[in-house]
C-alpha positions as CSV (number, residue, x, y, z in Angstrom):
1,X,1.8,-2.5,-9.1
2,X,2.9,-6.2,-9.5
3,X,0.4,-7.9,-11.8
4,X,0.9,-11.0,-10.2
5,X,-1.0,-9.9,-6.9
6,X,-4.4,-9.9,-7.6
7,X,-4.7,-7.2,-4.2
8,X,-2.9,-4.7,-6.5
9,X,-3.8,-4.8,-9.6
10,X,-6.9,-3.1,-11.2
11,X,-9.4,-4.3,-13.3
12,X,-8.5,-2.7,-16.4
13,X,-5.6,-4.5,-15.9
14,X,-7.5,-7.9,-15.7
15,X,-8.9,-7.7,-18.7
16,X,-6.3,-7.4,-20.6
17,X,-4.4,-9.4,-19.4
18,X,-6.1,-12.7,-18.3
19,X,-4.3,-15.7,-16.4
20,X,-4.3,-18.9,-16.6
21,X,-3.0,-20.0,-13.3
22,X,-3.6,-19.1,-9.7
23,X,-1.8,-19.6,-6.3
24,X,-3.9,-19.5,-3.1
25,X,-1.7,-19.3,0.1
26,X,-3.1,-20.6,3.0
27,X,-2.0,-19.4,6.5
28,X,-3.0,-20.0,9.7
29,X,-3.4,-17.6,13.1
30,X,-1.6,-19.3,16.6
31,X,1.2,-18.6,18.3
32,X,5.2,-19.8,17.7
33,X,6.4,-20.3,20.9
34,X,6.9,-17.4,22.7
35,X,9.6,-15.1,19.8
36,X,7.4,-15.4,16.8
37,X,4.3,-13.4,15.7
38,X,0.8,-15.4,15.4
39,X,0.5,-14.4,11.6
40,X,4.1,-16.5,10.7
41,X,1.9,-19.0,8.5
42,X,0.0,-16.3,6.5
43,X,3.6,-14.5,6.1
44,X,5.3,-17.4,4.9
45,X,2.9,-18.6,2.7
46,X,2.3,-15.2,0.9
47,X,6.6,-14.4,1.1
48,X,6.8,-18.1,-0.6
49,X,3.6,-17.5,-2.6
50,X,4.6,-13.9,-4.0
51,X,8.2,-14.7,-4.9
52,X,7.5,-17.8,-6.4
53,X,4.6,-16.0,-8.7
54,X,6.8,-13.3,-10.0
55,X,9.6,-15.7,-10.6
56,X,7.3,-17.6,-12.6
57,X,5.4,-14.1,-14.2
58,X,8.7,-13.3,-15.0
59,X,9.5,-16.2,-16.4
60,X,6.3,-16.1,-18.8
61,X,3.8,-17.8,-17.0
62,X,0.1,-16.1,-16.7
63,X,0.1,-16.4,-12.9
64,X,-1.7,-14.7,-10.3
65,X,-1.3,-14.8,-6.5
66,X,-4.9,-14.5,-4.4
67,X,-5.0,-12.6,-1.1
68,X,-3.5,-15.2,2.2
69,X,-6.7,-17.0,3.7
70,X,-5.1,-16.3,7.5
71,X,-7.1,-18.4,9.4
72,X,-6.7,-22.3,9.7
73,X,-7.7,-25.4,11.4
74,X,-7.0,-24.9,14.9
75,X,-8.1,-27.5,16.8
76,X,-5.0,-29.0,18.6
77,X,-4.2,-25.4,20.0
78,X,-7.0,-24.5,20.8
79,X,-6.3,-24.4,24.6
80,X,-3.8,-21.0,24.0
81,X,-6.0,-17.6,23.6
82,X,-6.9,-16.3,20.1
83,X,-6.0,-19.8,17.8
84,X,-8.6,-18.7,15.6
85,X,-9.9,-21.5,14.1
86,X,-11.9,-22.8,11.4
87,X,-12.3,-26.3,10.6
88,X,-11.5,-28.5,8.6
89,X,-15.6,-28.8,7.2
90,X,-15.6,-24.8,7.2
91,X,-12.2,-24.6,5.4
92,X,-13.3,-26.9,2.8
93,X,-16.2,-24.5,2.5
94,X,-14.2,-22.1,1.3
95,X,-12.0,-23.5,-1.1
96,X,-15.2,-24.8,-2.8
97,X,-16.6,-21.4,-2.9
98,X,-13.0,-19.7,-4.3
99,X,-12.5,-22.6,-6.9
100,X,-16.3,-21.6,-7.9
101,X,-14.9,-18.1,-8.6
102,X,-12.1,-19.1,-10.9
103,X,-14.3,-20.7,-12.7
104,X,-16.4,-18.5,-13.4
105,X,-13.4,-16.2,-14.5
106,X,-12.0,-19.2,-16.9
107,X,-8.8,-19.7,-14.1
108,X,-8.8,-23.7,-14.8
109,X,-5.7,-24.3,-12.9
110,X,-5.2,-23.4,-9.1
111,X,-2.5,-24.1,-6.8
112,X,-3.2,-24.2,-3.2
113,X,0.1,-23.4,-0.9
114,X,-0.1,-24.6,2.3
115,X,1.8,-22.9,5.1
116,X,0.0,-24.6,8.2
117,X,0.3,-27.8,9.1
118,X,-2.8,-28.4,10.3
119,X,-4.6,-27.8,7.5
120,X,-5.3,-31.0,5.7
121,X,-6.3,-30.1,1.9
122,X,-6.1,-33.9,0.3
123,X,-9.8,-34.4,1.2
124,X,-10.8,-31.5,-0.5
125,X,-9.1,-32.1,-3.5
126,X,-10.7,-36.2,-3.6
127,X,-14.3,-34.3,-2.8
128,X,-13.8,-31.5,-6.1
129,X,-13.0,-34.1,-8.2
130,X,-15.3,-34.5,-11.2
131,X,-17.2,-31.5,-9.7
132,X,-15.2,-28.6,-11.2
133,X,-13.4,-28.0,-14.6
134,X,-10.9,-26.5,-12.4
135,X,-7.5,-28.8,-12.1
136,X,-6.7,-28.2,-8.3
137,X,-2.8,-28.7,-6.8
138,X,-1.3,-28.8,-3.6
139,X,1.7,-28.2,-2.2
140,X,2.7,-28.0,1.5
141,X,6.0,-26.0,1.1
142,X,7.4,-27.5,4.0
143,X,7.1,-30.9,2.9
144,X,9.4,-30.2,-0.6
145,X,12.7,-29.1,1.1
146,X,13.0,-32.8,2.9
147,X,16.1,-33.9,0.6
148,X,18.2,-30.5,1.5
149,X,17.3,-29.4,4.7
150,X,20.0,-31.4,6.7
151,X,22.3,-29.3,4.5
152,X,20.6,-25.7,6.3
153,X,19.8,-26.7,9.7
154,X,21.1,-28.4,12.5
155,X,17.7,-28.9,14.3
156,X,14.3,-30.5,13.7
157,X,11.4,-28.9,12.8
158,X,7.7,-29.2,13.7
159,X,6.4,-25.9,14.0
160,X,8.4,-22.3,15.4
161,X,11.8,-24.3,15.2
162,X,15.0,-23.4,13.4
163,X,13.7,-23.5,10.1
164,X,10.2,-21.6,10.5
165,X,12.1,-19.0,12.4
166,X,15.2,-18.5,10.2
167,X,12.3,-17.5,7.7
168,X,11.2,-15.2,9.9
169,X,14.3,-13.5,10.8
170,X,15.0,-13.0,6.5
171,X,11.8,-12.0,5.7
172,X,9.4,-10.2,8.9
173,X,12.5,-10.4,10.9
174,X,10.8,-7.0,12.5
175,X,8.3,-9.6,14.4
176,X,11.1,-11.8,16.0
177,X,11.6,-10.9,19.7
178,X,15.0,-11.0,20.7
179,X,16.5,-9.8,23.1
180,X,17.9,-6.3,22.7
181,X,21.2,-6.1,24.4
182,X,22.2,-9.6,23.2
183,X,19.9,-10.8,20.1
184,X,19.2,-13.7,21.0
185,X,15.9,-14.8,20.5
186,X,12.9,-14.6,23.4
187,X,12.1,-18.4,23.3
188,X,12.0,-21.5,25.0
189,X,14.0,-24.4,23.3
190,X,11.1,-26.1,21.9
191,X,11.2,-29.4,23.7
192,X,7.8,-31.6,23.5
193,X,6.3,-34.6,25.7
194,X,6.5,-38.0,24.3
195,X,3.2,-40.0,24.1
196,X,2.7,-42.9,27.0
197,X,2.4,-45.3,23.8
198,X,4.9,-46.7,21.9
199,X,3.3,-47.0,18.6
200,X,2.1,-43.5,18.7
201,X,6.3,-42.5,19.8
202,X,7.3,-45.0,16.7
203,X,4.4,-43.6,14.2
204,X,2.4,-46.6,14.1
205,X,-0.4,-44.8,14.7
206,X,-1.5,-41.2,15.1
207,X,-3.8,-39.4,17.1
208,X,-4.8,-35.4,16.9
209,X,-2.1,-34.0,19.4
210,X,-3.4,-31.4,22.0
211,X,-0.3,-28.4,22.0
212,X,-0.4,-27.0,25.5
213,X,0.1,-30.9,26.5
214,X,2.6,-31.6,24.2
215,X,4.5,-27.7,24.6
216,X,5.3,-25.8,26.9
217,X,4.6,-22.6,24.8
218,X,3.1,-23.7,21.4
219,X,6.6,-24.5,20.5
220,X,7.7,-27.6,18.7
221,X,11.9,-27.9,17.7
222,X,14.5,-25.5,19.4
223,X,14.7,-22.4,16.9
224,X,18.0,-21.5,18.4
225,X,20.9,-22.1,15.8
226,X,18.2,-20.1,13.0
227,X,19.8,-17.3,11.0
228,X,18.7,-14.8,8.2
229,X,21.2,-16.6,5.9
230,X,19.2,-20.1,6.9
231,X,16.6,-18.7,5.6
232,X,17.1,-17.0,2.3
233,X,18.7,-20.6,1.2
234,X,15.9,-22.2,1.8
235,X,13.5,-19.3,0.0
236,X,16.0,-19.5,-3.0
237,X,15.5,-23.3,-2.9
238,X,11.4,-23.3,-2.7
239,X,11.1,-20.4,-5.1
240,X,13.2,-22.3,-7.8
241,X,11.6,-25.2,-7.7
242,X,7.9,-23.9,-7.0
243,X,8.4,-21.6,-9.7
244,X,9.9,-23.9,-12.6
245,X,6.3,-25.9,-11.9
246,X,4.4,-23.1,-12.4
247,X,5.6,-22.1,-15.9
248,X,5.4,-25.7,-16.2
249,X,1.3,-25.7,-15.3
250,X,0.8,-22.3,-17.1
251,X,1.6,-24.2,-20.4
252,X,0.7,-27.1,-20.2
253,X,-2.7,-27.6,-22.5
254,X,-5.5,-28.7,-20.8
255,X,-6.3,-31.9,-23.1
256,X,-7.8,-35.1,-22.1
257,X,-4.6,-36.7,-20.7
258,X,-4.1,-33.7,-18.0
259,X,-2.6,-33.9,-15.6
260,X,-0.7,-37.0,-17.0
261,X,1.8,-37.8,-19.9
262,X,0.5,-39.1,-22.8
263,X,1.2,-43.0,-22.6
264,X,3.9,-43.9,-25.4
């Protein structure tokens, strides 16, 4: 048993030993170009989630890991066969309903961990304002590593690229077709169509972007320089720093300046 999964502890465990802070991963279901498995969002998020909990358990925090939610907002792939999606109205749905259920355990402090980039949480966070005692975070993992990932990978990722799959190869490397004879991986080099507008090219403005027009297999940055070694850097990297701010939450008292510093 680790007693910072909620899926395997028990409940005489629980009651002795409540928490104060829980981590929901959030996944996804779609393919990764054509080498990784359709689950790689929900096996990231609960690989980043689980090591980053007992880091922090160990460390003294009161923190518990939910089970993954695996399915996401799948709108943009919707055109390639089983993107199971939910959206983003439904998904809210459900983090309403789960924040209702810490709080009626006494959990006033969740962490949602993002591992889909799809999923847009801000919203949902602006709407449970004010409407639950429970102090809800948010971290897309992929969006903390910006300052040290030139110093891991060589390529650009934006979804089954070098830095999704080097994950994959150091921790469900078992899903990651390669080739057997010469191990290298079964996939397409990721390439994607550039919009007819320039502002949309230049980020001036955005639009929802349909994947089997922008890919040519749900791919989006060549994964083709990723390693195991890539990988575990970058796990070592998240868990440290996602870990250090979960002791961090765990002890900070809820008082009337949280979330903030008291002003001097």
């Amino acid at each position: 048993m680790r007693p910072w999964i909620l899926s395997e502890v028990n409940y005489g465990y629980v009651k002795e030993h409540p928490y104060e802070v829980a981590v929901l991963p959030m996944g996804a279901t779609e393919p990764h170009n054509l080498h990784l498995p359709y689950g790689t969002d929900v096996f990231e998020a609960e690989a980043i989630s689980s090591q980053s909990c007992e880091a922090a358990f160990r460390d003294g925090a009161k923190v518990v890991m939910l089970p993954p939610v695996p399915f996401g907002t799948e709108t943009n792939q919707q055109a390639f066969p089983l993107s199971m999606n939910l959206n983003p109205s439904t998904l809210a749905l459900v983090i309403r309903d789960i924040v209702e259920s810490l709080e009626n355990t006494g959990i006033r402090k969740l962490l949602i961990l993002n591992s889909h980039g799809g999923n847009d949480f801000k919203s949902v966070l602006r709407e449970l304002f004010g409407k639950t005692t429970v102090h809800v975070f948010l971290c897309d993992w992929f969006r903390m590593v910006g300052d040290v990932y030139d110093e891991i990978f060589i390529h650009r990722d934006d979804h089954a690229g070098e830095m999704e799959t080097s994950l994959a190869l150091a921790y469900f490397g078992e899903f990651v077709s390669c080739d057997p004879k010469t191990g290298k991986l079964l996939a397409d080099d990721g390439a994607t169509a550039s919009s007819r507008f320039e502002a949309v090219n230049k980020g001036w403005v955005s639009l929802t972007r349909p994947w089997h027009l922008l890919t040519t297999n749900s791919g989006s940055g060549n994964p083709s320089d990723a390693t195991k070694e890539k990988g575990e850097k970058l796990m070592a990297i998240i868990v440290e720093r996602l870990s250090k701010f979960l002791v961090e939450l765990a002890h900070s008292p809820l008082d009337e300046h949280f979330p903030f510093a008291r002003r001097k």
